[in-house]
RODOTI-435408 format. One record per residue (C-alpha): chain; x, y, z; residue in one letter. Coordinates in pm, whole numbers. Example, Ala and Ser with C-alpha at 12.3 -4.5 7.8 and 13.67 -1.06 7.14 Angstrom:
  mol       u       v       w  type
    A    1230    -450     780     a
    A    1367    -106     714     s
% end
This chain:
  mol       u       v       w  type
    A       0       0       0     x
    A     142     324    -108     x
    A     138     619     211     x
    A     131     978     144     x
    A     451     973     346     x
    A     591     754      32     x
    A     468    1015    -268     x
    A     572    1369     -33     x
    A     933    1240      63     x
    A     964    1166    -360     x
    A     844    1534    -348     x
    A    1068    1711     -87     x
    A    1360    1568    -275     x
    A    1266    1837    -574     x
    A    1100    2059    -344     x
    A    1285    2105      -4     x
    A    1049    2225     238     x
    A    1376    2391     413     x
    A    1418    2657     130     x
    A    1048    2746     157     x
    A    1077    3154     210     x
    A    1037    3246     561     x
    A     654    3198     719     x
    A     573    3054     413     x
    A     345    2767     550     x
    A     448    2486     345     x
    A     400    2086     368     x
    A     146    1900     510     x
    A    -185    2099     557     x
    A    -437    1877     669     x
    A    -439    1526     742     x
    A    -180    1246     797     x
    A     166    1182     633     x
    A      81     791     741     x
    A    -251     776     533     x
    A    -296     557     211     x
    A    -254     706    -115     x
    A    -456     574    -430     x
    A    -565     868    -654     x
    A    -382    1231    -610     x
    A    -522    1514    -752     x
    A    -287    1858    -836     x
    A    -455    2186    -802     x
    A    -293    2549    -785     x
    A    -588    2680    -508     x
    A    -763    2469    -283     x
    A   -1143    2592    -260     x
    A   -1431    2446    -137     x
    A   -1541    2384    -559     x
    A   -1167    2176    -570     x
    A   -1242    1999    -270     x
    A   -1584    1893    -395     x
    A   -1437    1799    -731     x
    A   -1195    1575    -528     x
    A   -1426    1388    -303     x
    A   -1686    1308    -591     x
    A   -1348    1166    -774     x
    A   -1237     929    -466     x
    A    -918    1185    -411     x
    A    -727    1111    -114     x
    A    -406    1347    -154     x
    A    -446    1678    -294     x
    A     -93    1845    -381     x
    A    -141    2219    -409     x
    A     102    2539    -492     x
    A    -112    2790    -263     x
    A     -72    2641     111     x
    A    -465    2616     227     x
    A    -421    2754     580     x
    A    -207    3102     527     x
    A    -333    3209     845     x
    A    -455    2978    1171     x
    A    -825    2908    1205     x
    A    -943    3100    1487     x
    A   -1245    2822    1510     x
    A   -1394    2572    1299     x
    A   -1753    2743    1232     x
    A   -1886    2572     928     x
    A   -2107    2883     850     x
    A   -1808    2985     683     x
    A   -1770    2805     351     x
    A   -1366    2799     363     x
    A   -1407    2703     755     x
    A   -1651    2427     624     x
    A   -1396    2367     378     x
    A   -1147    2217     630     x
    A   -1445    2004     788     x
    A   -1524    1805     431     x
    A   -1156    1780     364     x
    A   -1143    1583     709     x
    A   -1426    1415     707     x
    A   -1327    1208     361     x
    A    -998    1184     504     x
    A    -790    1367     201     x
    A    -495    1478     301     x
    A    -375    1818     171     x
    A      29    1854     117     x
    A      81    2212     -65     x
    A     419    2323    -249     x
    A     441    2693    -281     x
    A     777    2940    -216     x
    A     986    2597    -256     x
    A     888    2524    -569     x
    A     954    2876    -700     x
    A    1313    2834    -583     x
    A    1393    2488    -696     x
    A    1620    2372    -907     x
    A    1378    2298   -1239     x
    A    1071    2404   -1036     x
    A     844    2674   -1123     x
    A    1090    2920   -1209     x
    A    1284    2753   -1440     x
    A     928    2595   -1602     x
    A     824    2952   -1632     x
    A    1176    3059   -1851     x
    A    1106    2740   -2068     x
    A     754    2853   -2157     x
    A     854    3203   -2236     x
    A    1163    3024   -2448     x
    A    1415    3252   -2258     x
    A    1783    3208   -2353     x
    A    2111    3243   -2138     x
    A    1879    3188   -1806     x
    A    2007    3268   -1462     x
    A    1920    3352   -1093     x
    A    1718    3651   -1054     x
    A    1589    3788    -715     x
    A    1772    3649    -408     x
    A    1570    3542    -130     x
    A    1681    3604     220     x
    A    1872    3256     224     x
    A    2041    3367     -67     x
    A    1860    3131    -325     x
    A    1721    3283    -592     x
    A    1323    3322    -645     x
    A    1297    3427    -953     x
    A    1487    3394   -1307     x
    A    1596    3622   -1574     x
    A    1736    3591   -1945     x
    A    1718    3727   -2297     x
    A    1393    3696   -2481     x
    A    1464    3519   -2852     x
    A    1436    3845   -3062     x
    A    1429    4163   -2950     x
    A    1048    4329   -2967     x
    A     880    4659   -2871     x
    A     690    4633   -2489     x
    A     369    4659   -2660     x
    A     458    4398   -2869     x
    A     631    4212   -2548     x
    A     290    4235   -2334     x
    A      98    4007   -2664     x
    A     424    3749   -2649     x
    A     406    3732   -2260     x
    A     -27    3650   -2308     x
    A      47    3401   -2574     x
    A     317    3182   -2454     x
    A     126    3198   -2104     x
    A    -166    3079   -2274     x
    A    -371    3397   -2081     x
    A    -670    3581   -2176     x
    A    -536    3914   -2095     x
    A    -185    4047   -1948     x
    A    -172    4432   -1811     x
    A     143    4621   -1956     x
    A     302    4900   -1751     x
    A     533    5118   -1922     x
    A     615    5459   -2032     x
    A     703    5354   -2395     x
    A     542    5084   -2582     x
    A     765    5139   -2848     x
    A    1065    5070   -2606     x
    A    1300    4785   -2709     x
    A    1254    4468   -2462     x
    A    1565    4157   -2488     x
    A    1658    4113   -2111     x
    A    1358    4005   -1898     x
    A    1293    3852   -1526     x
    A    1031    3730   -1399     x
    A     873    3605   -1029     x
    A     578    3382   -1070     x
    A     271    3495    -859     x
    A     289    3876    -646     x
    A     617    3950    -677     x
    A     598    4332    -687     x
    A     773    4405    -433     x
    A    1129    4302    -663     x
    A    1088    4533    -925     x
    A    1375    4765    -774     x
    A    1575    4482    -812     x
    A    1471    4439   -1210     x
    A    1599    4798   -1209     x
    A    1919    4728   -1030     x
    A    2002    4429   -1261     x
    A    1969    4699   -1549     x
    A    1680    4488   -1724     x
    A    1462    4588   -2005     x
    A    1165    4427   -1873     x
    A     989    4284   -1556     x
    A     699    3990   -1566     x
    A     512    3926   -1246     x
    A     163    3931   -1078     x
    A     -92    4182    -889     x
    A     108    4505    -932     x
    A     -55    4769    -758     x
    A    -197    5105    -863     x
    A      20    5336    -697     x
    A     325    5113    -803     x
    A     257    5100   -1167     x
    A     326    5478   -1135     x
    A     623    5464    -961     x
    A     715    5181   -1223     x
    A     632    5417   -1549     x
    A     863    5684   -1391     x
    A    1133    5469   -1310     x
    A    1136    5375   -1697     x
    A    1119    5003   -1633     x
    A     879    4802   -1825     x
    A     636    4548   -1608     x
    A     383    4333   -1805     x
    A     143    4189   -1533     x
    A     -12    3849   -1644     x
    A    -222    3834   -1346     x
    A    -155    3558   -1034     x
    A    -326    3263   -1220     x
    A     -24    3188   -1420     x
    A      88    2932   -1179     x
    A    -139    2730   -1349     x
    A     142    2602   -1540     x
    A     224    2446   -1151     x
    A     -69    2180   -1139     x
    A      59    2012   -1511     x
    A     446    2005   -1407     x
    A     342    1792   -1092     x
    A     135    1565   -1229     x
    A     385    1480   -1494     x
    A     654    1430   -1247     x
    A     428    1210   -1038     x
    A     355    1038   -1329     x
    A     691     954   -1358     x
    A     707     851    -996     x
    A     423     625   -1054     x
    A     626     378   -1278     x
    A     935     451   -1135     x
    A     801     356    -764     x
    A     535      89    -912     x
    A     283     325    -700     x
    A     -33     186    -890     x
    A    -179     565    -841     x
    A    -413     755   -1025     x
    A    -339    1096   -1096     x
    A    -546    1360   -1180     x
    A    -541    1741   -1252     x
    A    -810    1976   -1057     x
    A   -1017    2094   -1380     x
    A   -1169    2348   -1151     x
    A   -1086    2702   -1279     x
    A   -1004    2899    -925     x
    A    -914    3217   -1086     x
    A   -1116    3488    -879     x
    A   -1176    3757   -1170     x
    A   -1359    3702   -1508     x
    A   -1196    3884   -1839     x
    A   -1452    4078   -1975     x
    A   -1388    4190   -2325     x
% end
């Protein structure tokens, strides 16, 4: 019989917990490490429509890139619907194991799957994190192109309905580039610093994107549900831990879309 303990210590080997950035809540979420394991579903959010999806599929180990519990429950009030979320998850004993900062920083993690979907050349750290390992990745686009043009590249290879482009030229020639997947605002100083053309991350803010424009650095914002690209990278590497462990699992990928905002056109 096949544990969870068996498929998350496969995991931690590509993920260390330990390089997780600091408070981020990592690891096992709810449930037990010594449960069975026979179908495992990947999902970027857990919500109460995921965890609904996985109990009418049999799921008993959801792996997730956003950690459920960000902040402690102050009680378990099921009037709540995310409160009630946690009760359903334990009463069909799933167990929820989430993968967030750690697999931004890994060595061919989310990062590094991010600079192979944008087709990025000559790719290296970008953005240190306080431990000194790098959260982020920069490199040289394949041709140069103008921002405007840059913004429609970034939206196609993410596969995106809509990306938001901050910049005070669009006519502005864009090679270098860096990138944090999800909110990762706060590091476009260091985009600046590292004297690069561009900038692609998540949820800039209002007041930012001004202080962006005036700084003359580029930003194209392709929104946070980019990680997407998370819940398809997993499964295929638990796929390949399936044979390789003769797990007998079934895998599956959440089909739920948990992408707050709708693109109206």
């Amino acid at each position: 019989m096949t544990k969870v303990i068996d498929v998350v210590n496969q995991l931690r080997k590509i993920f260390p917990e330990e390089i997780a950035s600091e408070g981020d809540p990592v690891g096992i979420q709810i449930g037990s490490l010594e449960s069975k394991a026979t179908k495992v579903m990947t999902t970027l959010d857990v919500r109460p429509e995921v965890v609904d999806e996985a109990v009418a599929a049999g799921v008993d180990l959801i792996i997730s890139h956003h950690p459920v519990m960000f902040r402690p429950a102050r009680n378990l009030d099921f009037s709540d619907p995310q409160l009630k979320m946690y009760g359903d998850i334990i009463k069909h004993g799933i167990t929820v194991y989430s993968i967030h900062t750690n697999s931004d920083k890994a060595q061919n993690g989310s990062s590094d799957w991010q600079a192979e979907e944008l087709e990025l050349k000559n790719v290296e750290p970008f953005a240190l994190d306080t431990d000194g390992i790098a959260i982020g990745r920069k490199g040289k686009l394949p041709e140069t192109m103008t921002a405007y043009d840059f913004a429609y590249y970034v939206k196609e290879k993410m596969g995106i309905p809509m990306a938001r482009l901050i910049t005070a030229d669009n006519q502005k020639p864009i090679q270098t580039v860096g990138f944090i997947c999800g909110d990762g605002g706060k590091y476009w100083h260091q985009a600046l610093a590292d004297k690069l053309d561009a900038f692609i991350t998540g949820d800039i803010y209002y007041h930012v994107g001004h202080d962006i424009i005036s700084s003359g650095l580029t930003v194209v914002d392709p929104g946070h549900y980019t990680e997407s690209l998370f819940k398809y990278k997993v499964r295929d590497l638990l796929q390949t831990m399936n044979t390789n462990e003769d797990w007998q699992l079934e895998i599956l990928v959440s089909e739920v879309s948990t992408n707050p905002f709708q693109d109206l056109f």
